[in-house]
N, C-alpha and C positions, 0 to 999 in steps of 0.2 A: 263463578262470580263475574268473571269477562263479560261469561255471555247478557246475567242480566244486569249489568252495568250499562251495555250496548242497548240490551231490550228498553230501559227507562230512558236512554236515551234517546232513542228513537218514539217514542212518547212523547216527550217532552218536545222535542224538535218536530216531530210528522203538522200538529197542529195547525203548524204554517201553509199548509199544501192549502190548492185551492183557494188562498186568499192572498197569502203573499204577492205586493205588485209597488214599482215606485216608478215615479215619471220618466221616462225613459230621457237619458241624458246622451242618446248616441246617436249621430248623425243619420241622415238617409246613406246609402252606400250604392254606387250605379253598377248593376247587373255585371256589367263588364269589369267591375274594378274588386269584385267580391269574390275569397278566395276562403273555402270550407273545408274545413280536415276533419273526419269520420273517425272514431276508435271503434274498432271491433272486436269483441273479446272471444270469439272463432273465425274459422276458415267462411270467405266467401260461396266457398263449395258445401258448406254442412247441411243446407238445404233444410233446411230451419230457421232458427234466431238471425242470424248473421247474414242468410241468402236474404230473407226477405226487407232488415236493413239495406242491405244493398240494392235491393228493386225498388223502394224507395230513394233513396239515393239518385239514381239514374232518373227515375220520375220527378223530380225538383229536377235534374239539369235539362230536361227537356221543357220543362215547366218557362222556366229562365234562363233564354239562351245568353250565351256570356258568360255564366257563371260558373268556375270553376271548382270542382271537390277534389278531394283526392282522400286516403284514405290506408290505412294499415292495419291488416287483420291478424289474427290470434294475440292479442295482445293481455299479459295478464292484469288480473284486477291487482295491481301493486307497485312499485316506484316506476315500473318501466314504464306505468304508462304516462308519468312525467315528463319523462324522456320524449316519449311520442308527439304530447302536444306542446311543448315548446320546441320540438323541430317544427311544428305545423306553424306555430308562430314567425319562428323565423325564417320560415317562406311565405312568410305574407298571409298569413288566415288570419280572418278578423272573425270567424265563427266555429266551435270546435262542437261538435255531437259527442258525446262518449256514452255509447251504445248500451252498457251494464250495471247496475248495480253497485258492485263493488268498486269502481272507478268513481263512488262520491267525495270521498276525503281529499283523492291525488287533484280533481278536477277544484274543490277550493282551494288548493295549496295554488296552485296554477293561477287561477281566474286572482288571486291577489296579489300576484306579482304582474298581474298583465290588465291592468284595470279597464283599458281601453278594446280588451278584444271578451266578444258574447263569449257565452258558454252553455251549452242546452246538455241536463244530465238526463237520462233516460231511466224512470223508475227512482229517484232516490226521492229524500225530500227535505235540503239542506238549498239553501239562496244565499246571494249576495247581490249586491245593485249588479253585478252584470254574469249572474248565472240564474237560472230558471230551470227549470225541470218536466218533464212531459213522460204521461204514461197514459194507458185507454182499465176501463172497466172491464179484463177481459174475464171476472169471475161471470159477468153474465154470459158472454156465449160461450164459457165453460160448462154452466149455470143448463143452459140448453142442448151440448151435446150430452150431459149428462140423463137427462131425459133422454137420449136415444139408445143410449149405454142399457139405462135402466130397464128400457124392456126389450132390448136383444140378449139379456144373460139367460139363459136356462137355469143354470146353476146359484142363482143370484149372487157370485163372486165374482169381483174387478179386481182387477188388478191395477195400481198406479204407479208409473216410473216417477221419482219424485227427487230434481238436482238437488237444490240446497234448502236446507230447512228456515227460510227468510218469511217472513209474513206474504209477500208475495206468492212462494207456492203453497205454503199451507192453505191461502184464501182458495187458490186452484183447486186446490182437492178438497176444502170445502162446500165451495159453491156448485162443484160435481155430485160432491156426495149429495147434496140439496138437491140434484135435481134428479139423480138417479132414485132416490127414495119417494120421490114424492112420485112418480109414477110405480112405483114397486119398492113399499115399505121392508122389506127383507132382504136388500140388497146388504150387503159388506163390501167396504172399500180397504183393499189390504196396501201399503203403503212399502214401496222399498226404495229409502235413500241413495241415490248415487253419491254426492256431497262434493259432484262436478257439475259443471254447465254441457260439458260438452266430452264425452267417453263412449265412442260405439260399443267396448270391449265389456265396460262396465253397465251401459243399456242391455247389450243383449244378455247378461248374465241376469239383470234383475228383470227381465221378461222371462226369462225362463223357467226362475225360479218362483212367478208369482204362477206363471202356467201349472209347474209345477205341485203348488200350495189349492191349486184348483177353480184359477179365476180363468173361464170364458171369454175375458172382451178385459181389452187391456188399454187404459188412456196413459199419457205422458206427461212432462212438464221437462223436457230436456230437449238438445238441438240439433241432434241427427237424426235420420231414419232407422236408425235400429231398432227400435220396437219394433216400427212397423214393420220392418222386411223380416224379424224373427218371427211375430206373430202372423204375418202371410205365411210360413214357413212352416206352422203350425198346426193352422191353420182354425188360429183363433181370432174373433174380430176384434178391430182396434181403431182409438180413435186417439185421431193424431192431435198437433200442435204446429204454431206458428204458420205453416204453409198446406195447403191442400197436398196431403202426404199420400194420397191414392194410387200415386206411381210407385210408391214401393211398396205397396200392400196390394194390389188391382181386386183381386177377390174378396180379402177380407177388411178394407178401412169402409170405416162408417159416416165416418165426417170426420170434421177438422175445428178446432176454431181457432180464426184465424185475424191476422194485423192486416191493416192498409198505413203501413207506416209513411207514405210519399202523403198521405193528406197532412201529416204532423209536419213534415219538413218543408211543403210548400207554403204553411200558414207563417213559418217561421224564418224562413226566408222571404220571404212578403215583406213581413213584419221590418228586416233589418233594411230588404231595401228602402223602404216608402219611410225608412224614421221611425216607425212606430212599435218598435220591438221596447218591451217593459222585463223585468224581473217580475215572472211571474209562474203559475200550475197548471196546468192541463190534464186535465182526467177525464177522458171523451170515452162514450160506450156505445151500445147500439143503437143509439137513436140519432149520434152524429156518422155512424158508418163506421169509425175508428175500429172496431171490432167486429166478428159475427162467425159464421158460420162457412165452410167450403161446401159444395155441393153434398147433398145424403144422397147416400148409395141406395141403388134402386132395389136392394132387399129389404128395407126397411120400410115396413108397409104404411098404406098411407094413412091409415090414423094416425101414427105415431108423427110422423111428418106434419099431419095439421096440429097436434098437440105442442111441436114447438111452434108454429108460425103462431098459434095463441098466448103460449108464454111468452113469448115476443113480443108480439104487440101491449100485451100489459104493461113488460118492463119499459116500450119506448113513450110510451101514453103515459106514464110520470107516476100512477098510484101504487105499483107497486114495485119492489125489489128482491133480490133475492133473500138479502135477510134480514127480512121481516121479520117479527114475531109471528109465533113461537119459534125460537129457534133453542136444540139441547146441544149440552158438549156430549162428549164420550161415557161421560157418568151418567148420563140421563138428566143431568140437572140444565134447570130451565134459564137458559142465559140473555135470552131477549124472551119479554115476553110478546103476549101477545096486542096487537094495536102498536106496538113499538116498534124501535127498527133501530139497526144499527149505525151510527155516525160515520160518514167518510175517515176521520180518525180510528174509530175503531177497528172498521175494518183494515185501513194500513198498518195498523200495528198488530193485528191477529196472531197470536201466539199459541192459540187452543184448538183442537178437532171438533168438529159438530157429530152427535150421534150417526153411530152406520159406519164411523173410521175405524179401521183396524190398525194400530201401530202408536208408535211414540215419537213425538219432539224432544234431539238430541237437543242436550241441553248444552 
C-alpha cells in the first residue's frame, strides 16, 4: 500500500516536470562571491554515478573561475542529508546540487527553511519558487546500446543489473529491451534487482548469477565497475553505465551510455550568476548532447555501428522516439499503440516492463 501511495503520488506530482517555471526572484550573484555545495550519494572513486558528478563539477569550476564548490560524498538518501546541506548553508552556499533521487523530500524540507538559497534536485520531480530539477533522456542512448547488445548475444539472453526498482530504472531496461529486440526479436532481458545504488559485493553476485541463468552480454544500471570487471572476468560482453567503463572490462565492454553532467551545471550556474535562474525542468537527450554513447568496441562490426548512428539520427531529427507505438508490456498486450507515443509523464512515471522482460516489479 506504501508503495502505491508513493506510485499515485508520483503521478499526480511528475506532471509538473517540464513545465514548471516562475519569474526568477533571485539576484545575479558574482563568480567570485558564489559558493556550491554538491550531495553525493557514493564515493567520488565509484567510477560511475558519483565520479562522473564530479567531473562535472570540476568542469563548471573551470567554466567560472572564482567560483567555489565543495561537496560530500557517500551521503545517504535520508535525514543526513539535511544535515549535509544546511552545513553547506552555513558556509555560505547560495546553491545546493543533491546528486539522487532519493534526496527529493530532505531537499524540500531544506529549500523552505532557506528561501533565499537555489536548490537543483537531480532526477526527482517536486519544485518550489527556488528548487528546480534536472535530469537527461538517457532511455535513448540506453535505447541505442541496446541495439548493440542485441546483436552481440549468440544466445539471445541479457542479462541486466538493475539498483532500485524507480521508474527511472525500469525506463532503463525498457528502452534496452526496445532496442535490443528490435534488432533481434528473440532476445530475453532477464532482470536481477540489487535494491542499492551502489554495492560491488552485491553487482558481482547478480552478474554472476544472471551469467549463470545464461545471459552472454550483461548491461547495468548501478555505480561501480563490478559488472564489468566480473564480466571481463568471464569473459562475457558488457555494456556499461554512467562512464565509459572499458577500463574494467578492456576485452569485453561494448559501449557505454553515458552523461556529460558539467553541461547541466554550467547552464545553471550561468543561470544564477547573470540573474536569470528560474524554478524550473530539464530533460535534455541526444540531440542537446546531455547523453549518448562512449566509444563501441571495435568488435562490433560495422553494420551494427551504422545501425545505431541511424537510430540516432532519427531520435535527434524530432520524428521519432523510442516509445512510439506499437509498444507491448510483458503480457503481450498492446500498451501504446501504433502512430502513438508515450507522454513525458508517462514515461516518468513507468511502472510496467515492455515485452522481451524477464522478471518482476517488487512491489
Amino acid at each position: 500500500m506504501k508503495g502505491m501511495k508513493k506510485l499515485i503520488l508520483m503521478m499526480l506530482c511528475v506532471s509538473m516536470i517540464l513545465g514548471a517555471s516562475a519569474a526568477s526572484a533571485f539576484k545575479p550573484v558574482a563568480a567570485k562571491d558564489l559558493k556550491i555545495g554538491f550531495v553525493y550519494v557514493g564515493p567520488v572513486g565509484d567510477g560511475g554515478w558519483t565520479y562522473m558528478h564530479d567531473m562535472g563539477r570540476v568542469e563548471m569550476e573551470e567554466a567560472f573561475p572564482g567560483v567555489e564548490s565543495f561537496f560530500v560524498e557517500s551521503v545517504a538518501e535520508g535525514p543526513d542529508s539535511v544535515r549535509v546541506m544546511e552545513t553547506f548553508i552555513r558556509n555560505g552556499a547560495k546553491l545546493v546540487f543533491a546528486t539522487s533521487f532519493g534526496y527529493m523530500d530532505f531537499v524540500q524540507e531544506v529549500a523552505a527553511k532557506n528561501p533565499d538559497v537555489i536548490f537543483m534536485h537531480c532526477s526527482g520531480y517536486k519544485n518550489a519558487p527556488n528548487v528546480g530539477n534536472y535530469f537527461g533522456r538517457m532511455y535513448q542512448a540506453r535505447y541505442l546500446s541496446g541495439l548493440v547488445a542485441g546483436k552481440m548475444t549468440k544466445k539471445n539472453v541479457i542479462g541486466f543489473v538493475a539498483a532500485n526498482p524507480i521508474p527511472e530504472v525500469i525506463r532503463a531496461i525498457n528502452s534496452f529491451t526496445q532496442g535490443a529486440r528490435k534488432v533481434n526479436p528473440d532476445v530475453k532481458v532477464k532482470v536481477v534487482w540489487l535494491f542499492s545504488w551502489l554495492d560491488p559485493g552485491k553487482e558481482k553476485e547478480a552478474t554472476l548469477a544472471l551469467i549463470d541463468a545464461g545471459a552472454d552480454v550483461i548491461a547495468m544500471h548501478a555505480d561501480s565497475g563490478a559488472a564489468p570487471q566480473t564480466a571481463e572476468e568471464a569473459g562475457v560482453y558488457v555494456v556499461g553505465y554512467n562512464n565509459d567503463m572499458s577500463h574494467y572490462a578492456p576485452t569485453m565492454h561494448l559501449t557505454s551510455p553515458v552523461w556529460d553532467w558539467g553541461m547541466a551545471y554550467k547552464y545553471f550556474v550561468g543561470k544564477v550568476i547573470d540573474g536569470t535562474w528560474e524554478s524550473s525542468n530539464i530533460w535534455w537527450g541526444l540531440k542537446e548532447g546531455f547523453v549518448g554513447l562512449s566509444p563501441i568496441s571495435k568488435v562490433v562490426p560495422d553494420e551494427v555501428v551504422a545501425i545505431v548512428e541511424s537510430e540516432k539520427a532519427k531520435i535527434i531529427e524530432g520524428g521519432w522516439d523510442v516509445f512510439y507505438g506499437p509498444v507491448r508490456n510483458q503480457k503481450g498486450e498492446e500498451v501504446v499503440k501504433s502512430g502513438e507515443k508515450m507522454t513525458d509523464e508517462e514515461m516518468l512515471s513507468m511502472n510496467w516492463f515492455v515485452e522481451g522482460v524477464e522478471g518482476e516489479i517488487p512491489k
